[in-house]
N, C-alpha and C positions, 0 to 999 in steps of 0.2 A: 504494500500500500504506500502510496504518494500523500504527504502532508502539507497545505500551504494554505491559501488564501485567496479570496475573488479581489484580484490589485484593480482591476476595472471592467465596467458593463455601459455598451454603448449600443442604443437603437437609430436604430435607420427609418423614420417614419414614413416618406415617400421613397420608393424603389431609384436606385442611384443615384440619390441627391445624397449632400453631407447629411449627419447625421447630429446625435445629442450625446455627449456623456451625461451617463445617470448613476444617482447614487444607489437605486434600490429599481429592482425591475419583477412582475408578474411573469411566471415560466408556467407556461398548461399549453394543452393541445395544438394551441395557435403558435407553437414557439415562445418568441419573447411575446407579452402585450403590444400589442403596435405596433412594431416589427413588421416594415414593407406590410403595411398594413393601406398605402395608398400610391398610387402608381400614375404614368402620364400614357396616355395613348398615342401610339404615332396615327396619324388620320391623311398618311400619303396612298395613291391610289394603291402601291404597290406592297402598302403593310402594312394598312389600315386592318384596326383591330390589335393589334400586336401592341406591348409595351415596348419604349425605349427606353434602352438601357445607354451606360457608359460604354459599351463597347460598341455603340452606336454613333454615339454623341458625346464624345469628352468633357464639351462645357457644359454637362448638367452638372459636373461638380463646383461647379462655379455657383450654384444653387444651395442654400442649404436648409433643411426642413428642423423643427421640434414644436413638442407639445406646451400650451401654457403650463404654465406652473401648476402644479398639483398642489393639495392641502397638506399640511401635515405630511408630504411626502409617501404618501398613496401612490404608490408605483404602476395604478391601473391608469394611462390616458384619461384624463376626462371629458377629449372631443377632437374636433379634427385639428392638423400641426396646422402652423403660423409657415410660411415662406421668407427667406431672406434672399437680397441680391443685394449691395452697394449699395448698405445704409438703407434700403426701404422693406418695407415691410408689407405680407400680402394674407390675406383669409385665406383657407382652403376653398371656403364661397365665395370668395370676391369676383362678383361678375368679369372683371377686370384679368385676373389669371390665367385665365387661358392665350390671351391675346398675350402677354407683357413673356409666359415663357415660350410659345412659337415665334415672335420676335426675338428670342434670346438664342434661341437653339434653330431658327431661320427651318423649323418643322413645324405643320399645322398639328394640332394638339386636341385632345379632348383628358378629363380626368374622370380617376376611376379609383373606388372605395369599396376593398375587398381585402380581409385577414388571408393572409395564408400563401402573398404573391413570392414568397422568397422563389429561387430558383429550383431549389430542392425540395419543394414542400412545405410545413408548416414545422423548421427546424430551427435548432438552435446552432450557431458557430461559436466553435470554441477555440480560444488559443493560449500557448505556452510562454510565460516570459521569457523562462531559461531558452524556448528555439527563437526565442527573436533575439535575443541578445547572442545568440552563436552565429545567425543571419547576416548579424551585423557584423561579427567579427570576420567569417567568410567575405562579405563583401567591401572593407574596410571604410563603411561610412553607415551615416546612422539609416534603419531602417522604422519608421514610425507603424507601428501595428496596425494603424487604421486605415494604412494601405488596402489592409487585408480584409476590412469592414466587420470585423468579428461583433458575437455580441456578447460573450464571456471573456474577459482575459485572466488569466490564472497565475499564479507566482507558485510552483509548488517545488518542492524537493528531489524532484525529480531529471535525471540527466536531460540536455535538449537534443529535441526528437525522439524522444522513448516514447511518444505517440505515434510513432509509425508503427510501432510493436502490437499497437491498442487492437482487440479484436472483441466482439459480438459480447463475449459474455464482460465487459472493461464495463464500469459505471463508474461516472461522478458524483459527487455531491458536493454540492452549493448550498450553504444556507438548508431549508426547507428543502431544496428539488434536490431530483436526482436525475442524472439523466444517461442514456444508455447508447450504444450503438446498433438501431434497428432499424427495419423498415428501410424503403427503396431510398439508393442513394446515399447510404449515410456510410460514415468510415472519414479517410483522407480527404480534404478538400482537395480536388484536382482544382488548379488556377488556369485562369484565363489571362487576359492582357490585361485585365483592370490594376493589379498592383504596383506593374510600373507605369501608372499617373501618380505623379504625386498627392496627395487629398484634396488639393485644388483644381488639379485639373489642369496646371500650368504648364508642367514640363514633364516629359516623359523618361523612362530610364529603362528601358531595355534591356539594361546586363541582369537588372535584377531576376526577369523574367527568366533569361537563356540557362543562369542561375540555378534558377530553382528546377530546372528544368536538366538540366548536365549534374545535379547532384543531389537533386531532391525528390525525382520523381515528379517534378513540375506539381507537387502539395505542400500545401500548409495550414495547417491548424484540423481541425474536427469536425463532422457534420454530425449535430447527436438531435434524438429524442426526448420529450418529455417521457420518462415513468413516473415520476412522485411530482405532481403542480404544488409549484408554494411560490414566495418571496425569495430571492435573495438578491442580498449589500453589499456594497465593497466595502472588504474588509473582514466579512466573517468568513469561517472557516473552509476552507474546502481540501477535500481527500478524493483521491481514486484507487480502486477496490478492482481485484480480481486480475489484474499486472500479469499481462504474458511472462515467463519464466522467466530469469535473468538472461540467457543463451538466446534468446527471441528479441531481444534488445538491439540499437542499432549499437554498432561500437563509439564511443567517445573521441 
């Protein structure tokens, strides 16, 4: 067993836009709470109906989405996110929205409000400090986690990368949840091009990609399930249970 800590929890509330660090998050069926819990529709003749995403459209990270403030720090949403661009500020219903991001992203647009748009389902992303900080040292510059859009980040005791080891019967726990490797899709994150964007959107970095891809199996971090729904905080406890054998480990 692995002993550490939830270091941070970040939701993504519209599909490829920035996102919010949060202090305490809602894990059940739907994955996170709110979690790509609302998305942009591309309304071009030729992929009308389809979300766009960043590896569509780059400058949606230019965009960044979060929830008002909660009370007392109620980790459930209490309604649709707020928009940001350069200082302005937009409704999820502001008549106005739709126009202000197809001018932005020079794509006709429609939006759409549905739990469960992650790519893989209604999942949670998990990732490792200890492999981002080995990341970084492979790559000899700093690698920021939110590349990688997670929405668990972990500081555990454990060597980095000994999650490529993780298999079916490996569970976490956070706080309250627990969460497993089940169900279609989950295990390794296979990456796409999104993590070499920087989180804004501005510059691109390609080695990092070729990277992970020449030495990583082109993955990183977790795809997992809710088993046990509950709360959890950055900062309280977290362990992983049932650790492929030490020989099943990658080497250091």
């Amino acid at each position: 067993m692995y002993r550490g800590s939830v270091h941070d929890l970040y939701r993504w509330p519209v599909k490829s836009l920035r996102g919010e660090l949060v202090s305490s998050a809602l894990l059940d069926h739907r994955g996170m709470a709110g979690d790509r819990a609302y998305a942009l529709i591309d309304e071009r003749p030729d992929r009308a109906g389809k979300r766009l995403t960043v590896r569509q459209n780059a400058a949606m990270l230019t965009w960044e989405a979060a929830y008002p403030a909660t009370c007392d720090g109620a980790p459930e949403p209490p309604g649709p996110p707020v928009l940001y661009r350069g200082g302005e500020a937009w409704a999820w219903d502001d008549p106005d929205l739709p126009a202000a991001l197809s001018e932005s992203y020079g794509v006709p647009l429609s939006l759409r409000a549905a739990d469960g748009q992650q790519d893989r389902g209604p999942t949670v992303h998990v990732t490792f400090e200890a492999s981002r900080r080995a990341l970084e040292e492979e790559m000899g510059a700093e690698v920021d986690v939110t590349r990688f859009r997670p929405n668990v980040h972990l500081d555990l005791d454990a060597p980095a990368f000994a999650e490529k080891a993780f298999d079916g019967g490996t569970t976490i726990s956070a706080g309250e949840v627990t969460l497993g490797i089940v169900g279609e899709n989950a295990g390794l994150c296979v990456r796409c091009a999104v993590p070499s964007w920087d989180p804004h959107g501005r510059v691109r970095w390609p080695e990092l990609q070729s990277h992970l891809i020449a030495e990583h199996g082109n993955t990183f971090g977790l795809i997992m399930r809710v088993l046990v729904p509950g709360v959890t905080r950055v900062g309280e406890a977290a362990s992983v249970a049932n650790v492929p054998a030490p020989s099943a480990l990658p080497a250091p």
